[in-house]
Backbone and ligand atoms as CSV (ligand in chain L), in Angstrom:
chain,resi,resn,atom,element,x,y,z
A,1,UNK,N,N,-58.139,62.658,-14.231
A,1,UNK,CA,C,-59.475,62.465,-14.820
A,1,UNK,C,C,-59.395,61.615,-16.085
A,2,UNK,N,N,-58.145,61.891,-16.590
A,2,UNK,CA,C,-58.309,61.345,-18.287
A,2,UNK,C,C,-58.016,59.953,-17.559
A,3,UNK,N,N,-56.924,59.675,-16.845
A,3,UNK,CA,C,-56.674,58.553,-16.857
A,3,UNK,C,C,-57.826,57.518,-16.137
A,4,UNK,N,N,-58.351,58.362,-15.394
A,4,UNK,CA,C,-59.686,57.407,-14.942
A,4,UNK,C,C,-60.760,56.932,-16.007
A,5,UNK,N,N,-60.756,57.604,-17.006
A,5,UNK,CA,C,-61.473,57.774,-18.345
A,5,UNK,C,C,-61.147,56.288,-19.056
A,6,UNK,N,N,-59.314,56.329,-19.324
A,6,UNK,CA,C,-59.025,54.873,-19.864
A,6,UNK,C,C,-59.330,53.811,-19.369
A,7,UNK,N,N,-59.114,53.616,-17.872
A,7,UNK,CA,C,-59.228,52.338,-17.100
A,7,UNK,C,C,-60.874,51.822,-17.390
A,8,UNK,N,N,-61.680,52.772,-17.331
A,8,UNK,CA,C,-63.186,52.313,-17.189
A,8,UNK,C,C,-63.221,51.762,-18.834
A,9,UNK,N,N,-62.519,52.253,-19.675
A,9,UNK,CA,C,-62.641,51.972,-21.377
A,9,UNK,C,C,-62.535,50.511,-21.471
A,10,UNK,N,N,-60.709,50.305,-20.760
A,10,UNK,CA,C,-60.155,49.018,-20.968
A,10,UNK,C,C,-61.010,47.920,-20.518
A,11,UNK,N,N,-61.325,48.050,-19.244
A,11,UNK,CA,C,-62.461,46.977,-18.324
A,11,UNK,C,C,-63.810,46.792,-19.216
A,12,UNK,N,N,-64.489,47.861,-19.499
A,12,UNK,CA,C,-65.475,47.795,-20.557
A,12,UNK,C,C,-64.962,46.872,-21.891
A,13,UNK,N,N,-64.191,47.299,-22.573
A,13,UNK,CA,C,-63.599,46.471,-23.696
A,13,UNK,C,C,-63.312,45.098,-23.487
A,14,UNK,N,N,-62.197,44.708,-21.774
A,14,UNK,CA,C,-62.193,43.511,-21.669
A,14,UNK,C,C,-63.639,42.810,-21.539
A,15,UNK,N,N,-65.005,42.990,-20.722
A,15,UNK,CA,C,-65.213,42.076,-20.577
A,15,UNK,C,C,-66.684,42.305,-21.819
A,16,UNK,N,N,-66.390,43.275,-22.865
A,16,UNK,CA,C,-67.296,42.868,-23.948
A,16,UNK,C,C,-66.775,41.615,-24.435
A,17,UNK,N,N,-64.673,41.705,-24.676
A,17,UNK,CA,C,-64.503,40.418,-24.781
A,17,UNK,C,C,-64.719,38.943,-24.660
A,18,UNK,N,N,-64.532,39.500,-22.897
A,18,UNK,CA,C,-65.094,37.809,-22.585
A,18,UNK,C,C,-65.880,37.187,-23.234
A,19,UNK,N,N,-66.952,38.273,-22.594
A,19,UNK,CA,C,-68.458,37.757,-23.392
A,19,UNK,C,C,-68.007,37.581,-24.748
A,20,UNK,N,N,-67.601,37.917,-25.507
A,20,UNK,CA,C,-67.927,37.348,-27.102
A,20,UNK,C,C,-67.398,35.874,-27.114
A,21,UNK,N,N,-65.904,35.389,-26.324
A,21,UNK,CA,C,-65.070,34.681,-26.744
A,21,UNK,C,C,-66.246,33.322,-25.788
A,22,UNK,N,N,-66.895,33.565,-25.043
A,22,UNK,CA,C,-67.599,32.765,-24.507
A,22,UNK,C,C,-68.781,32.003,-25.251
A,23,UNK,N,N,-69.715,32.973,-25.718
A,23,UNK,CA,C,-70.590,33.253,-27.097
A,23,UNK,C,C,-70.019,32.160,-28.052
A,24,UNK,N,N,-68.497,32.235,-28.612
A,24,UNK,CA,C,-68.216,31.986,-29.634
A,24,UNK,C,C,-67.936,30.451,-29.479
A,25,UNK,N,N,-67.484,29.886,-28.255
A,25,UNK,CA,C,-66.824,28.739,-27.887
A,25,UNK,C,C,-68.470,27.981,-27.351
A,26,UNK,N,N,-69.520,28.172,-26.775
A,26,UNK,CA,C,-70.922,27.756,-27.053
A,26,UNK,C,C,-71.250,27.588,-28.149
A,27,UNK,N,N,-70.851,27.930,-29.136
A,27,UNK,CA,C,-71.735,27.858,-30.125
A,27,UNK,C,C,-71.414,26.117,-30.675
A,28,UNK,N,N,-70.230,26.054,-31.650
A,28,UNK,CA,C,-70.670,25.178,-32.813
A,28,UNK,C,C,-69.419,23.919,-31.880
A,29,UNK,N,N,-68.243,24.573,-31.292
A,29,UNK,CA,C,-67.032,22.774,-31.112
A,29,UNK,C,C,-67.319,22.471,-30.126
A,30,UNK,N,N,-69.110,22.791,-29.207
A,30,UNK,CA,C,-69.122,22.627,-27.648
A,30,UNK,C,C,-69.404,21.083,-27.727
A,31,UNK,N,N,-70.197,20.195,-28.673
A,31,UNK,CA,C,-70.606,19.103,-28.729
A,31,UNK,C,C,-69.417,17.793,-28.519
A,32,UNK,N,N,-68.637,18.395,-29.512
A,32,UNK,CA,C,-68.223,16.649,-28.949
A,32,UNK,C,C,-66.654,17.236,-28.178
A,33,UNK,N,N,-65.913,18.101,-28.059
A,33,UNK,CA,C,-64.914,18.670,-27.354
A,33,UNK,C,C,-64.974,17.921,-25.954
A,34,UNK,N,N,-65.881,18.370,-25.239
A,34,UNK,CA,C,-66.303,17.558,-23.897
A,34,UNK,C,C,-66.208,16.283,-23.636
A,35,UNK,N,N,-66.956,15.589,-24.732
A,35,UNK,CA,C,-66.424,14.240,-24.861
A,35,UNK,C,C,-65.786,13.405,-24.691
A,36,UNK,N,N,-64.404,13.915,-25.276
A,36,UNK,CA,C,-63.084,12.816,-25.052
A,36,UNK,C,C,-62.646,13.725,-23.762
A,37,UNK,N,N,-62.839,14.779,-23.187
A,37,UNK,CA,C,-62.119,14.794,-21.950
A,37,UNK,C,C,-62.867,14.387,-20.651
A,38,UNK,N,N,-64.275,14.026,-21.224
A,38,UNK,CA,C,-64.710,13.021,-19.773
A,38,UNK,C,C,-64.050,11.805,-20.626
A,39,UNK,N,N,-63.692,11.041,-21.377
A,39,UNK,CA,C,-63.570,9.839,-21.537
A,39,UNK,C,C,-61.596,9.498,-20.848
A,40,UNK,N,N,-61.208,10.123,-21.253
A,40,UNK,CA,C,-59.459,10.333,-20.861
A,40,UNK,C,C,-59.683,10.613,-19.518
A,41,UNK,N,N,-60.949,11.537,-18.754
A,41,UNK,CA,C,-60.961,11.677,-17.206
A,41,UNK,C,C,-61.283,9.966,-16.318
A,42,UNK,N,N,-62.098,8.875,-17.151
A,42,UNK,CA,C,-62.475,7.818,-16.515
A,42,UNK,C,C,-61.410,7.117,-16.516
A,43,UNK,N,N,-60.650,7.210,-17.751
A,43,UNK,CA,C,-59.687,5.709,-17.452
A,43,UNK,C,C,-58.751,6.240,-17.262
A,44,UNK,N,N,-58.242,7.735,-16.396
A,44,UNK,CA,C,-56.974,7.950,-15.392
A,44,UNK,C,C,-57.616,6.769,-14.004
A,45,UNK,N,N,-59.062,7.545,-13.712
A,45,UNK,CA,C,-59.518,6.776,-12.462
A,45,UNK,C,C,-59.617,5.712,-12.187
A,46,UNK,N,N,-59.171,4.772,-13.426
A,46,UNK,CA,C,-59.653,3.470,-13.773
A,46,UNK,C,C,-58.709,2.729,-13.876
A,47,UNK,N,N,-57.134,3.125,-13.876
A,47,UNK,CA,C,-56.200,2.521,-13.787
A,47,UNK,C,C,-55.555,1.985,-12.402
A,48,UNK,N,N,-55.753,2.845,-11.965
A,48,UNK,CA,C,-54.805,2.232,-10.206
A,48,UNK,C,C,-54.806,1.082,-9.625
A,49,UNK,N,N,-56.472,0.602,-9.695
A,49,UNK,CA,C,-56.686,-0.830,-8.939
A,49,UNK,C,C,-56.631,-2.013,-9.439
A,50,UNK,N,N,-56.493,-2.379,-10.794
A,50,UNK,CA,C,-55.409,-3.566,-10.909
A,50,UNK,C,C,-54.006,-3.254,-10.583
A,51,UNK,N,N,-53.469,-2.532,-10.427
A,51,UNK,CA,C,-52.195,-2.606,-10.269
A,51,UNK,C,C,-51.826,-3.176,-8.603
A,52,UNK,N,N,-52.813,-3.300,-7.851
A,52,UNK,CA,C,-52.140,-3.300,-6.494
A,52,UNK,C,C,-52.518,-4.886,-6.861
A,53,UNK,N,N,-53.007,-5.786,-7.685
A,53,UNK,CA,C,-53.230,-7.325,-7.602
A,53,UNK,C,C,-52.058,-8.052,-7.120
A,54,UNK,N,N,-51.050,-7.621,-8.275
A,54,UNK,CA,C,-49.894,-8.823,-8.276
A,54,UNK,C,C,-48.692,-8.831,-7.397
A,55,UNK,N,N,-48.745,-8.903,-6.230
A,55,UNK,CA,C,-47.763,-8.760,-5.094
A,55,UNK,C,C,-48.364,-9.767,-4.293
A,56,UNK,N,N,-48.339,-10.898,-4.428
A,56,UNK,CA,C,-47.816,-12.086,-3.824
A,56,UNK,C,C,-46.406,-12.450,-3.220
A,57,UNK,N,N,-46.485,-12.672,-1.816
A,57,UNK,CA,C,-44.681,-13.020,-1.498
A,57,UNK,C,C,-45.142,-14.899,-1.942
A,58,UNK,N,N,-43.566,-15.032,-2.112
A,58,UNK,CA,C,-43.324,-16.467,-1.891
A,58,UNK,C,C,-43.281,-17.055,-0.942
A,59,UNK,N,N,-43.688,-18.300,-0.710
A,59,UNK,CA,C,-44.070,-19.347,0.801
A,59,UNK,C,C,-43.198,-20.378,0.595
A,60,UNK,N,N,-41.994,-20.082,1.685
A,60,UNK,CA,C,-41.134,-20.942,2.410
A,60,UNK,C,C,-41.706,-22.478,2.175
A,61,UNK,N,N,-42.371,-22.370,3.406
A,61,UNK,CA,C,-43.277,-23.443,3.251
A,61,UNK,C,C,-44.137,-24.523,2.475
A,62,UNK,N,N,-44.980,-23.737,1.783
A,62,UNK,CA,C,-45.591,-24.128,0.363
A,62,UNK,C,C,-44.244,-24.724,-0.670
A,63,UNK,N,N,-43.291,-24.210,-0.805
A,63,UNK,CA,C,-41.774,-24.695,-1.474
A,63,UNK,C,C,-41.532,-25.974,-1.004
A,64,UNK,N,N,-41.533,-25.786,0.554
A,64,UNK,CA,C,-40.991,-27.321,0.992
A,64,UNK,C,C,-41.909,-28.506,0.442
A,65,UNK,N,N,-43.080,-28.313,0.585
A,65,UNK,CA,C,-44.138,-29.435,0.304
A,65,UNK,C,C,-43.669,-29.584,-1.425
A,66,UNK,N,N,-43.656,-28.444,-2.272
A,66,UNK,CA,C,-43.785,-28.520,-3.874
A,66,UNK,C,C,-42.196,-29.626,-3.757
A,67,UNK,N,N,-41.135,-29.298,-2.894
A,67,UNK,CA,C,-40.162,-29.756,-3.328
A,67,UNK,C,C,-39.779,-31.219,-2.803
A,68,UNK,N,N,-40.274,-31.420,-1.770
A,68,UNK,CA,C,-40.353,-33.149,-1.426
A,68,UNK,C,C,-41.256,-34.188,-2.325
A,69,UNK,N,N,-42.483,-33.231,-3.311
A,69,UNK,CA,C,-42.885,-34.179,-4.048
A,69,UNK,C,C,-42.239,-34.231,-5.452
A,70,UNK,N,N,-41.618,-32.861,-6.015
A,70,UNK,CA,C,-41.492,-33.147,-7.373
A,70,UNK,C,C,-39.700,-32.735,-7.598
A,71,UNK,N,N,-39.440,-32.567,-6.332
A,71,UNK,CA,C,-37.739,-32.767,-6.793
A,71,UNK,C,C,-36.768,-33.528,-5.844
A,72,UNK,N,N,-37.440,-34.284,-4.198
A,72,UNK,CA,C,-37.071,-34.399,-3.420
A,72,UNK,C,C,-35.786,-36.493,-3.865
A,73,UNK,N,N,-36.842,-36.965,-5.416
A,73,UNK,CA,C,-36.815,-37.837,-5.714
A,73,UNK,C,C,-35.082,-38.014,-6.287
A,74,UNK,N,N,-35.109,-37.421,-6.896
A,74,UNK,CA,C,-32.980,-36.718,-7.606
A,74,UNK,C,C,-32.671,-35.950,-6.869
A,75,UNK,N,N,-32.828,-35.078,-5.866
A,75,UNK,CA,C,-32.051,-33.975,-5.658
A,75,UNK,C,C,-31.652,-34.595,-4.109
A,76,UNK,N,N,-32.576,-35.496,-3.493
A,76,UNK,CA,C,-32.283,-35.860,-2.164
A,76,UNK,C,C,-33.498,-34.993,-0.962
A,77,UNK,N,N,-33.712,-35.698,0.012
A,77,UNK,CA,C,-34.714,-35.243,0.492
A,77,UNK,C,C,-34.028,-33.762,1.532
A,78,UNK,N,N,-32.490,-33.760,1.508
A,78,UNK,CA,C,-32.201,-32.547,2.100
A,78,UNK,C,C,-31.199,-31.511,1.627
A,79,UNK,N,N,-32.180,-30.392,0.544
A,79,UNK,CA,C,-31.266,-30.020,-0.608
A,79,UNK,C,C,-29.840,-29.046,-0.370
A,80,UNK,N,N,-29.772,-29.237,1.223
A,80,UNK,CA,C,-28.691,-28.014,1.596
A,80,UNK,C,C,-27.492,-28.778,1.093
A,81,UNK,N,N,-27.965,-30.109,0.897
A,81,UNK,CA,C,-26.436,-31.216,0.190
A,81,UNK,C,C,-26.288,-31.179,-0.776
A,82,UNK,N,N,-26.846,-30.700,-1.691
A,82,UNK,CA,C,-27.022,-29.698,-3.243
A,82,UNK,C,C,-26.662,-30.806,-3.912
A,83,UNK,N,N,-27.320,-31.674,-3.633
A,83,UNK,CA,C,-26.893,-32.722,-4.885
A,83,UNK,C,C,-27.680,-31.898,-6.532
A,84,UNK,N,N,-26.645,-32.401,-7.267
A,84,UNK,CA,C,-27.414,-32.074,-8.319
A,84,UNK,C,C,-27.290,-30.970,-8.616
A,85,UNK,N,N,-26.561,-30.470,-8.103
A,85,UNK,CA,C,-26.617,-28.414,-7.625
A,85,UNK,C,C,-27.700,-27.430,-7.619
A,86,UNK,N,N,-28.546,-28.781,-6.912
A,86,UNK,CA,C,-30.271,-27.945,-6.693
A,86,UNK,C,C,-30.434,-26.611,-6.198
A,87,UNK,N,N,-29.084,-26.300,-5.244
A,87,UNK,CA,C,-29.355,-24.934,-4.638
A,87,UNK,C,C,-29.372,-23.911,-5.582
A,88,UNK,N,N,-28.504,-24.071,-6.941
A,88,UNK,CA,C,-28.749,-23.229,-7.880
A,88,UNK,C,C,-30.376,-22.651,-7.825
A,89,UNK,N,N,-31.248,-23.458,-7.424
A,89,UNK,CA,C,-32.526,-22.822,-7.121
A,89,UNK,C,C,-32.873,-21.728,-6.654
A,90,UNK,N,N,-32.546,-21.583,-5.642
A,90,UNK,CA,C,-32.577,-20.410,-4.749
A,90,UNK,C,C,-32.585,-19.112,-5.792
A,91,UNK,N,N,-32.512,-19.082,-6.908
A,91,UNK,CA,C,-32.608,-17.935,-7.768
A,91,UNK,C,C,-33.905,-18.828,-8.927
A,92,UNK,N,N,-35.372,-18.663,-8.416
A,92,UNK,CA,C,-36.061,-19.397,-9.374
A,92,UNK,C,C,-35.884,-19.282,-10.901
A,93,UNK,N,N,-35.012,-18.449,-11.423
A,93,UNK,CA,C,-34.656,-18.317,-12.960
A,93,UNK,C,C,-34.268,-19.873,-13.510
A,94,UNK,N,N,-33.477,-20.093,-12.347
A,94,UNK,CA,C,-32.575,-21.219,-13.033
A,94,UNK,C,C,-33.342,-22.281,-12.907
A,95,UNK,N,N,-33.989,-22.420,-12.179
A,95,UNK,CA,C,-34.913,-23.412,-11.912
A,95,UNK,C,C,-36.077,-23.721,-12.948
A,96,UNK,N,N,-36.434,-22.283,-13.636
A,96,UNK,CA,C,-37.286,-22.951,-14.519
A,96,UNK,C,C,-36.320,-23.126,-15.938
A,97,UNK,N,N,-35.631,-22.463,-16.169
A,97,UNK,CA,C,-34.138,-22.759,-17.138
A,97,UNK,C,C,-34.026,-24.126,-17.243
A,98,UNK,N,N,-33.985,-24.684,-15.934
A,98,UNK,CA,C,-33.517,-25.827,-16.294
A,98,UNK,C,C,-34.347,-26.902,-16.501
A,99,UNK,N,N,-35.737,-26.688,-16.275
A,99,UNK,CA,C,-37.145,-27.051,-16.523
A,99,UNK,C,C,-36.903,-27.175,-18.099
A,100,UNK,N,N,-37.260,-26.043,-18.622
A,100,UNK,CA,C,-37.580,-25.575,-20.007
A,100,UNK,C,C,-36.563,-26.444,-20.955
A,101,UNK,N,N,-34.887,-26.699,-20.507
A,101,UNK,CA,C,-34.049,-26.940,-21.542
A,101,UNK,C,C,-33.997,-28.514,-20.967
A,102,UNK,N,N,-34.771,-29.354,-20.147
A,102,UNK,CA,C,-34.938,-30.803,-19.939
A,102,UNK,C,C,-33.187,-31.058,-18.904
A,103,UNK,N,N,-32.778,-29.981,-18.380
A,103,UNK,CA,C,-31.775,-30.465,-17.612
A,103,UNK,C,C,-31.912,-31.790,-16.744
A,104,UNK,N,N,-30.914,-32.636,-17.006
A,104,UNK,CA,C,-31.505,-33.820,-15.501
A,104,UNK,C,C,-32.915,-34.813,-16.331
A,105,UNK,N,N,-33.275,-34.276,-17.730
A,105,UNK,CA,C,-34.455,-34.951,-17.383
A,105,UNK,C,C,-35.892,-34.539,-16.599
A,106,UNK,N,N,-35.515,-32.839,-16.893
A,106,UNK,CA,C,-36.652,-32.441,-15.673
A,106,UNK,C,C,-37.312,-31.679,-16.401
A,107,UNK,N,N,-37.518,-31.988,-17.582
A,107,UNK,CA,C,-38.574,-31.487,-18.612
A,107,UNK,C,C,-40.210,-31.651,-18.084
A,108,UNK,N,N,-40.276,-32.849,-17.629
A,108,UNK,CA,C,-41.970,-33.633,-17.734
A,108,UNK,C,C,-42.744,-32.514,-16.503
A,109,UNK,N,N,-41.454,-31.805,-15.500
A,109,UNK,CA,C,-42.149,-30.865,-14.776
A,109,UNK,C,C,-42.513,-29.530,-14.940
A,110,UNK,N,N,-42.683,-29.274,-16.799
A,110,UNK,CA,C,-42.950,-27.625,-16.859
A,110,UNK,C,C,-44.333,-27.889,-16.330
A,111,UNK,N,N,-45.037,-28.771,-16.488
A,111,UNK,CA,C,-46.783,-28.559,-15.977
A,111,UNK,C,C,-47.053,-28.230,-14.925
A,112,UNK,N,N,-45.980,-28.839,-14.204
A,112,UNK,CA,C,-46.167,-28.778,-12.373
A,112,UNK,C,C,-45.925,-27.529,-12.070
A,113,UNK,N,N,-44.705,-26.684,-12.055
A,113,UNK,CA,C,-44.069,-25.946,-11.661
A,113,UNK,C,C,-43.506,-24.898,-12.583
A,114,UNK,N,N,-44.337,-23.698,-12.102
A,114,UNK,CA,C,-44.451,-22.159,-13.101
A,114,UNK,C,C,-43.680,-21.416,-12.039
A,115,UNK,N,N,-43.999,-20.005,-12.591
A,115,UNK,CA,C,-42.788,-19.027,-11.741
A,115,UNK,C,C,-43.259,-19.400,-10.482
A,116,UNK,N,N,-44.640,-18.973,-10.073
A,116,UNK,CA,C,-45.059,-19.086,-8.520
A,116,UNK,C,C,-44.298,-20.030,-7.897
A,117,UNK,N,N,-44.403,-21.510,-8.500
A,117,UNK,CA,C,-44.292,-22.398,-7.610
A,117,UNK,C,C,-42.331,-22.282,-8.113
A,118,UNK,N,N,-41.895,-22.012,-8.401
A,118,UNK,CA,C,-40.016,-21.780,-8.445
A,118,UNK,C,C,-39.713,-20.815,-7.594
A,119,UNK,N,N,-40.777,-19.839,-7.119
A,119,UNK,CA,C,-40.525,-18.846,-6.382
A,119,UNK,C,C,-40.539,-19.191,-4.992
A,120,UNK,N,N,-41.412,-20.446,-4.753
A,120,UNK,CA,C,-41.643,-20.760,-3.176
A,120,UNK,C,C,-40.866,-21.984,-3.024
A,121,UNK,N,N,-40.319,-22.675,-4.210
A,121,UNK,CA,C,-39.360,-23.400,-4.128
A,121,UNK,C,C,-37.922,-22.644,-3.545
A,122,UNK,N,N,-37.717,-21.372,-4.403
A,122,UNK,CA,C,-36.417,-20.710,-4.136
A,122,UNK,C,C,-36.653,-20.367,-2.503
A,123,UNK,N,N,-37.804,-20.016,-2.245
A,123,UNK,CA,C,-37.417,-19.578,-0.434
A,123,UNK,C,C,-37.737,-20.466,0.127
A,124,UNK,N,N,-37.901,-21.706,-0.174
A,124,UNK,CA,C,-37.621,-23.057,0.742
A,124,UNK,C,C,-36.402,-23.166,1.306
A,125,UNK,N,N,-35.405,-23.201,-0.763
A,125,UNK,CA,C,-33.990,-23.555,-0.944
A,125,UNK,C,C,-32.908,-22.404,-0.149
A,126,UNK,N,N,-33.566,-21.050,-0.016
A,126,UNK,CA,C,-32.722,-20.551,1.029
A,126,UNK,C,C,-33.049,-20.466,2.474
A,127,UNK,N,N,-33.859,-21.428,2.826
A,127,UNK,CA,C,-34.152,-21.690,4.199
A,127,UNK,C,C,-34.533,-23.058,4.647
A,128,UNK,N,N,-33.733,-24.028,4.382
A,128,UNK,CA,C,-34.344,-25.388,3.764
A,128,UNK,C,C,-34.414,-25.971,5.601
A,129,UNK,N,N,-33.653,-25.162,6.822
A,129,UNK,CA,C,-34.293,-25.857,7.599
A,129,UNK,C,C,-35.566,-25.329,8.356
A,130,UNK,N,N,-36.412,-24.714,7.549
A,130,UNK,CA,C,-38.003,-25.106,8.230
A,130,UNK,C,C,-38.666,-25.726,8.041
L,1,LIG,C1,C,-35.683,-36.551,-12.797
L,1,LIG,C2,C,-34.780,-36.106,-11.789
L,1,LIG,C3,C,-34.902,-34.670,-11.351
L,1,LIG,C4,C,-35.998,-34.040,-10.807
L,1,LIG,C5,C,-37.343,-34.656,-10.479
L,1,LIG,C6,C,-35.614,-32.690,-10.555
L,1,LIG,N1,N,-34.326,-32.478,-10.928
L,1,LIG,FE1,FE,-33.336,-30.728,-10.883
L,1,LIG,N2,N,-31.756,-31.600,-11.761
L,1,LIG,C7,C,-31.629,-32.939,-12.026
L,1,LIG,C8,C,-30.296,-33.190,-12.528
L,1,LIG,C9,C,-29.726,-34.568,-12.926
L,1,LIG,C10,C,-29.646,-31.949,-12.582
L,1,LIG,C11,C,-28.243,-31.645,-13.064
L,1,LIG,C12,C,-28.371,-31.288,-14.525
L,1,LIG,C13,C,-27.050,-30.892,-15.123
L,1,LIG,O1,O,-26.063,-30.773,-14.384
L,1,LIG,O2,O,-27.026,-30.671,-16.334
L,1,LIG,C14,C,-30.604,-30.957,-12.084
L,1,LIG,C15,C,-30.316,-29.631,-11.977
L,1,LIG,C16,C,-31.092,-28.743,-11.295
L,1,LIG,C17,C,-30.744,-27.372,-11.039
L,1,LIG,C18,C,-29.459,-26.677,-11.469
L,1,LIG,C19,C,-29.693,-26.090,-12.831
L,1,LIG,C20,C,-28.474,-25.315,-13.289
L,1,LIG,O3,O,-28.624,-24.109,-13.560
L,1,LIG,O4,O,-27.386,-25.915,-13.350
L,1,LIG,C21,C,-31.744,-26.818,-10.333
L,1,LIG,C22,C,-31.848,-25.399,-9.819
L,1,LIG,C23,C,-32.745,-27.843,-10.146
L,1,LIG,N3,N,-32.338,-28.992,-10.759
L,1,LIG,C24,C,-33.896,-27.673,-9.444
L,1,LIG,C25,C,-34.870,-28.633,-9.363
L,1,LIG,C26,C,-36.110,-28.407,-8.687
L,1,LIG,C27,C,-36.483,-27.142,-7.929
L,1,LIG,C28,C,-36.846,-29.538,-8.843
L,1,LIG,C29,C,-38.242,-29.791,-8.372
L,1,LIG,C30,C,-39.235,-28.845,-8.841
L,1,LIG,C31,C,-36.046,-30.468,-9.606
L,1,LIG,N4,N,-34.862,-29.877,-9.905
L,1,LIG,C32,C,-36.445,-31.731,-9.958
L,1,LIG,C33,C,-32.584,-33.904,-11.877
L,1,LIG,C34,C,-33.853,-33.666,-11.426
């Protein structure tokens, strides 16, 4: 009996609790609290879809054309003969490396040829017969 006595006490006591701690959290920090956690909730949702933009492959193809006009002139129109040690290409780093530091004289082509186009140059240069 007694102990049935406590349990009904405790439950009574807890949920006068609740209620107060509920009471108390309505009252005065309900205004702007809410706030920043819808604002931190939009731009989780808001991040994902630029990220799928930049995944472009490189074009074999598109390389061959960039490279018969703007390197086919020194390097030879068939670069598997590496004149020049064009195949160093095949890793577009070096290719714009050697852009940037005027190797050869091949300064006047930073305008032409950015990563993209070193990138479709490089999978020309490792597939130069398509
Ligand atoms: C004006 C002539 C000329 C043109 C045009 C030219 N190159 Fe070169 N390139 C050279 C010469 C000469 C060298 C050798 C430089 C050296 O050994 O210092 C060279 C070197 C290179 C190298 C080797 C760099 C290294 O790390 O040693 C690569 C790769 C290369 N060229 C790629 C290209 C590509 C790709 C193009 C076209 C977008 C191109 N070149 C256009 C003259 C040219």
């Amino acid at each position: 009996m007694n102990t049935h006595l406590h349990r009904l006490t405790l439950i009574a006591l807890t949920t006068s609790l609740a209620a107060l701690t509920a009471c108390g959290g309505g009252g005065g920090g309900d205004s702007t609290t809410p706030a920043a956690t819808t604002t931190a909730g939009t731009d989780t949702t808001a991040t994902p879809a630029p990220a799928a933009a930049p995944a472009a492959s490189p074009s074999a193809l598109n390389g061959k054309s960039l490279y018969q006009a703007n390197c086919a002139s020194c390097h030879g129109g068939n670069p598997a003969q590496n004149i020049s040690k064009v195949l160093k290409g095949t890793a577009p780093g070096n290719t714009l490396n050697a852009i940037a530091s005027n190797a050869g004289g091949m300064g006047y082509l930073s305008g032409t040829i950015g990563a993209a186009q070193a990138n479709d140059i490089a999978a020309y240069l490792a597939q130069p017969n398509i």
